[in-house]
C-alpha positions in Angstrom: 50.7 -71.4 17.0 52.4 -71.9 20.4 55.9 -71.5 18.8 55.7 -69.8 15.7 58.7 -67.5 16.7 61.2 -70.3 15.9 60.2 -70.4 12.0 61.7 -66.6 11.8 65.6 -65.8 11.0 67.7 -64.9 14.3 69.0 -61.9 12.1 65.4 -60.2 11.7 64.6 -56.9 13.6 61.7 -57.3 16.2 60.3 -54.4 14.3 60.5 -56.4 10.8 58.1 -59.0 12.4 54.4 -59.2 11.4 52.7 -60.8 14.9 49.3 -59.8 16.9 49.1 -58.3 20.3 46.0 -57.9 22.6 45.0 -54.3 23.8 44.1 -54.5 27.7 45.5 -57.8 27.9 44.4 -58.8 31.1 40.5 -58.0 31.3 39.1 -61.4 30.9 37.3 -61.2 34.1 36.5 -57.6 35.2 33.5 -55.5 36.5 31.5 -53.2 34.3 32.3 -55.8 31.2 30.0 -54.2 28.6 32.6 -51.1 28.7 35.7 -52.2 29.8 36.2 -56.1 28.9 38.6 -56.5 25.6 40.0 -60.3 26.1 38.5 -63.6 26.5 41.4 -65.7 26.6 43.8 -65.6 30.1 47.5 -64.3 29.5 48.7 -68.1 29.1 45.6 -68.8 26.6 46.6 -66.1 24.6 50.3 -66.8 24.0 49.4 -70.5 23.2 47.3 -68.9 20.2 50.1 -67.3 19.3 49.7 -63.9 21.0 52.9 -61.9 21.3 52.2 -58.5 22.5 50.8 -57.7 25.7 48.7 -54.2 26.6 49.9 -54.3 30.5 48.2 -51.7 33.0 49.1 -50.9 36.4 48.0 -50.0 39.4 50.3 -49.6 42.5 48.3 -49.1 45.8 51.6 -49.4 47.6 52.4 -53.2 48.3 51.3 -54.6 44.9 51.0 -54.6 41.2 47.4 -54.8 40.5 46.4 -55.0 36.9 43.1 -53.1 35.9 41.6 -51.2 32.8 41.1 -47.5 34.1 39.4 -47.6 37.5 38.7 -51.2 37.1 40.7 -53.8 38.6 41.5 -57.0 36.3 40.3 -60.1 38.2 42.0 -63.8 39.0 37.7 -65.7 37.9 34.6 -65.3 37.1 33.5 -64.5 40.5 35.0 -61.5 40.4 36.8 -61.7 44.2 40.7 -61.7 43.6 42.5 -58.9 42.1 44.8 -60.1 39.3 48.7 -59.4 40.0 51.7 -58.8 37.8 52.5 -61.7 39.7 50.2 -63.6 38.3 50.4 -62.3 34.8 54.7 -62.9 35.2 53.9 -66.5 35.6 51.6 -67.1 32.9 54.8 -65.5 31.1 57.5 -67.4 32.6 55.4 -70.7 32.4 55.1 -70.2 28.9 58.4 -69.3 27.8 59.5 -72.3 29.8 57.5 -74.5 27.3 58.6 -72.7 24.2 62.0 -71.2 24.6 62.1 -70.1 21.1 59.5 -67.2 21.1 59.6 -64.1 23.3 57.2 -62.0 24.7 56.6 -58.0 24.2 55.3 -56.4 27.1 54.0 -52.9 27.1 53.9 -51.6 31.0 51.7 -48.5 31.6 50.4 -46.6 35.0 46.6 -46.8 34.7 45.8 -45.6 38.0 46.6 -45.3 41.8 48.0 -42.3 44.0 51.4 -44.1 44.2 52.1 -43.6 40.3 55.4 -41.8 40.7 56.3 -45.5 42.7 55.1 -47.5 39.9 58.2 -48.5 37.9 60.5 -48.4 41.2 58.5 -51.2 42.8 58.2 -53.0 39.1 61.7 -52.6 39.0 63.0 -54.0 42.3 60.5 -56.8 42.5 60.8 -58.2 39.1 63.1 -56.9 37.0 66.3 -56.1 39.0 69.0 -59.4 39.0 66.5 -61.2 36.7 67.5 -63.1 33.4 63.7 -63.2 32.1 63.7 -60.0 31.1 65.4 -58.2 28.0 65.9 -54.2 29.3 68.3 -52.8 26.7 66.9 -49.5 25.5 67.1 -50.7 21.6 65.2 -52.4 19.1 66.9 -55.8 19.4 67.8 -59.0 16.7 65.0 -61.9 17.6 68.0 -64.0 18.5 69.4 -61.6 21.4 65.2 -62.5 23.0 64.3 -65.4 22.1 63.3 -66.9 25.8 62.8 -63.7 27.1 60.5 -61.4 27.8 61.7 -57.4 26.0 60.5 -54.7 28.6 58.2 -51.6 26.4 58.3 -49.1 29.4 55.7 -46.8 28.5 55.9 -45.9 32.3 59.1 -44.0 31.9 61.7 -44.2 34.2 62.9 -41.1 35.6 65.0 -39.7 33.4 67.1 -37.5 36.1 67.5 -40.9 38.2 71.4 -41.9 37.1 70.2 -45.2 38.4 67.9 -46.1 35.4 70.2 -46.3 32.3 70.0 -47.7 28.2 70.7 -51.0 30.2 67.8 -51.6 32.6 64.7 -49.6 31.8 63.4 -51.3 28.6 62.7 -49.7 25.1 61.4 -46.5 25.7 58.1 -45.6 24.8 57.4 -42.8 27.6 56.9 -40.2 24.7 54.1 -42.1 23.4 50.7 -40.0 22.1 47.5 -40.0 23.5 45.4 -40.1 20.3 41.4 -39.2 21.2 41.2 -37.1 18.6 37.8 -38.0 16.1 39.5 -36.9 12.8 41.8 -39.2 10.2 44.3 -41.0 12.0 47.7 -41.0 10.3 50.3 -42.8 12.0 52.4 -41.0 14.5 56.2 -41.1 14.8 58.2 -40.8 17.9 61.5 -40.8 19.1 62.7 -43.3 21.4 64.4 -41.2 23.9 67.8 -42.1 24.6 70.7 -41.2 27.6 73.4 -41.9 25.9 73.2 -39.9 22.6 70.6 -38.0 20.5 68.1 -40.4 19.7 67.9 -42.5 16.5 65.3 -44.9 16.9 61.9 -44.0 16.3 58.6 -46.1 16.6 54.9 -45.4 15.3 51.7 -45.2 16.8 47.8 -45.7 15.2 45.8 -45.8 18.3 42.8 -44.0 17.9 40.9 -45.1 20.1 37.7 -42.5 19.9 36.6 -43.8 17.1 33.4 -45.5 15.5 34.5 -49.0 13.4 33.5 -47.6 10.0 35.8 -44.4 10.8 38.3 -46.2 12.3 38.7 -48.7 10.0 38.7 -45.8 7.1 40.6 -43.3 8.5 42.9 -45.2 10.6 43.8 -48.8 10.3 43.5 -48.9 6.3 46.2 -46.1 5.9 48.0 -47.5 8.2 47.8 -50.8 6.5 48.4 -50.0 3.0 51.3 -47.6 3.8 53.0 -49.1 6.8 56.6 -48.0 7.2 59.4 -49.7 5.6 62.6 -48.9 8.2 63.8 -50.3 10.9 61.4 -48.5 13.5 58.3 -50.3 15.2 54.8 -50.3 14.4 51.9 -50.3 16.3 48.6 -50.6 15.1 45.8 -50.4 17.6 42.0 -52.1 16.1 40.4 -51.5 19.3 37.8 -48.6 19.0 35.0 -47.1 22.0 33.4 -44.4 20.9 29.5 -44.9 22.0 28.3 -47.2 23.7 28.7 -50.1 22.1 30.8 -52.7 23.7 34.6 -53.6 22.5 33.7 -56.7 21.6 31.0 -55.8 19.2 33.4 -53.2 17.9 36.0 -55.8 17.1 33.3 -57.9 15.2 32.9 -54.5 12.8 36.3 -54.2 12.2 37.0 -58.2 11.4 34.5 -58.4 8.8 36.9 -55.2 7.1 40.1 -57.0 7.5 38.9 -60.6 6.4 38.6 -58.8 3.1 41.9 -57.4 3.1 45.1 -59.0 1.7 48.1 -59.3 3.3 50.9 -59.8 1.0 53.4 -62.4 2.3 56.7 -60.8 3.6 55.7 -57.6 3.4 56.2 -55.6 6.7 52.7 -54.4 8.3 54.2 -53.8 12.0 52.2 -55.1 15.6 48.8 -55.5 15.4 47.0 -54.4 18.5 43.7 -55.8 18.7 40.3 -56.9 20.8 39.0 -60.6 20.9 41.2 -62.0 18.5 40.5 -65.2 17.3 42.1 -68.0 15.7 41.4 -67.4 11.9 42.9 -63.4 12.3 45.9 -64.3 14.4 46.9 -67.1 12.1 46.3 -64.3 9.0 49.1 -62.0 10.7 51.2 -64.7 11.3 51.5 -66.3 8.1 51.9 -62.9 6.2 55.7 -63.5 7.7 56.4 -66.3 5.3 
């Protein structure tokens, strides 16, 4: 599954392709795991199993780019010393695309914690993005052959939109105006506008991420309509599986809400949007994938 990508038309929409993403991508090895670990599998691992969304949170402390899950900071092993970077995570990425230059990468950047959020983006931005060819930054919802190689920028940080320095060109899709959806009652998609500084904006992309949720309930009030009435346009969809209500752990969560899906048909070709999920294995990534063809 390490190069699925090259199977799909250069013509499609990213947003007409069926593909799995991981939610907290980078939590393999972090304190507290009961509550806050959602991936076994490092960033590299995951992309090799065909992985193509990554859930990226950030913490700036004022020299570095430290990934973490809420107050928790993602770690490089099992001994729990290290911090994990972006750096890190940017060369899992890079190493990757390297090996398989016909699939891309869609990575979702969010401020998770630190008092030097307002920095966050400026540091991401003049470290790793600015004068590099890795990434794709156009504020649009691109062909797959415009970012195949590369890795397409989901800035759910937001650039300052008063800066004249960030523009449509070099902030990434925006998905500043996404919801925060803890709400405990039926979980209909949410759409959003993709804000644009150019022009009114006609791009739109969805949301299901309730998060606040107990499987059962999640699975019928949130995933399942989302799954049997996904939308047909050009816009992208994101469907969250991870739930945390209680105190049950994310991984015995995900178990819940597997058992639901494996009994669920996906009908081949038919647009479903990005599946966001917790401890994905082989059997459900390979599922989403194949429901491309």
């Amino acid at each position: 599954m390490n190069s699925w990508m090259k199977n799909i038309p250069d013509d499609f929409l990213i947003s007409e392709i069926n593909l799995v993403g991981t939610h907290n991508s980078a939590t393999q090895f972090i304190r507290f795991k009961h509550f806050s670990k959602c991936q076994n599998k490092n960033i590299f691992d995951q992309l090799s199993m065909g992985i193509r969304f990554l859930d990226i949170r950030l913490k700036f402390d004022g020299e570095r780019l430290i990934l973490c899950h809420s107050i928790f900071h993602c770690k490089k092993s099992r001994r729990k010393k290290e911090d994990l970077l972006f750096t890190d995570v940017l060369e899992n990425c890079r190493l990757f695309l390297n090996e398989n230059p016909t699939e891309t990468i869609f990575m979702s950047v969010k401020r998770e914690a630190g008092k030097n959020n307002e920095k966050t983006f400026d540091f991401l931005y003049e470290n790793y993005i600015k004068n590099s060819n890795l990434f794709f930054t156009m504020n649009e919802i691109p062909h797959l052959s415009q970012v195949r190689g590369k890795i397409v920028l989901l800035n759910r940080i937001g650039a300052d939109i008063e800066n004249s320095f960030y523009t449509d060109e070099n902030s990434g899709i925006n998905l500043s105006g996404w919801p925060y959806q803890n709400s405990r009652k039926e979980g209909a998609l949410q759409k959003v506008p993709i804000p644009s500084r150019k022009a009114v904006s006609r791009d739109f992309f969805f949301v299901q991420d309730f998060f606040n949720l107990k499987p059962e309930k999640k699975w019928e009030l949130a995933i399942l309509p989302t799954l049997d009435k996904p939308p047909q346009d050009a816009s992208l969809v994101f469907n969250f599986f991870s739930a945390s209500n209680g105190f049950s752990s994310p991984k015995k969560y995900s178990k819940l809400i597997y058992r639901r899906f494996s009994e669920y048909k996906l009908m081949p070709m038919k647009k479903y949007g990005w599946f966001i999920l917790d401890f994905p294995n082989e059997k459900i990534i390979k599922k989403i994938i194949l429901s491309n063809y």
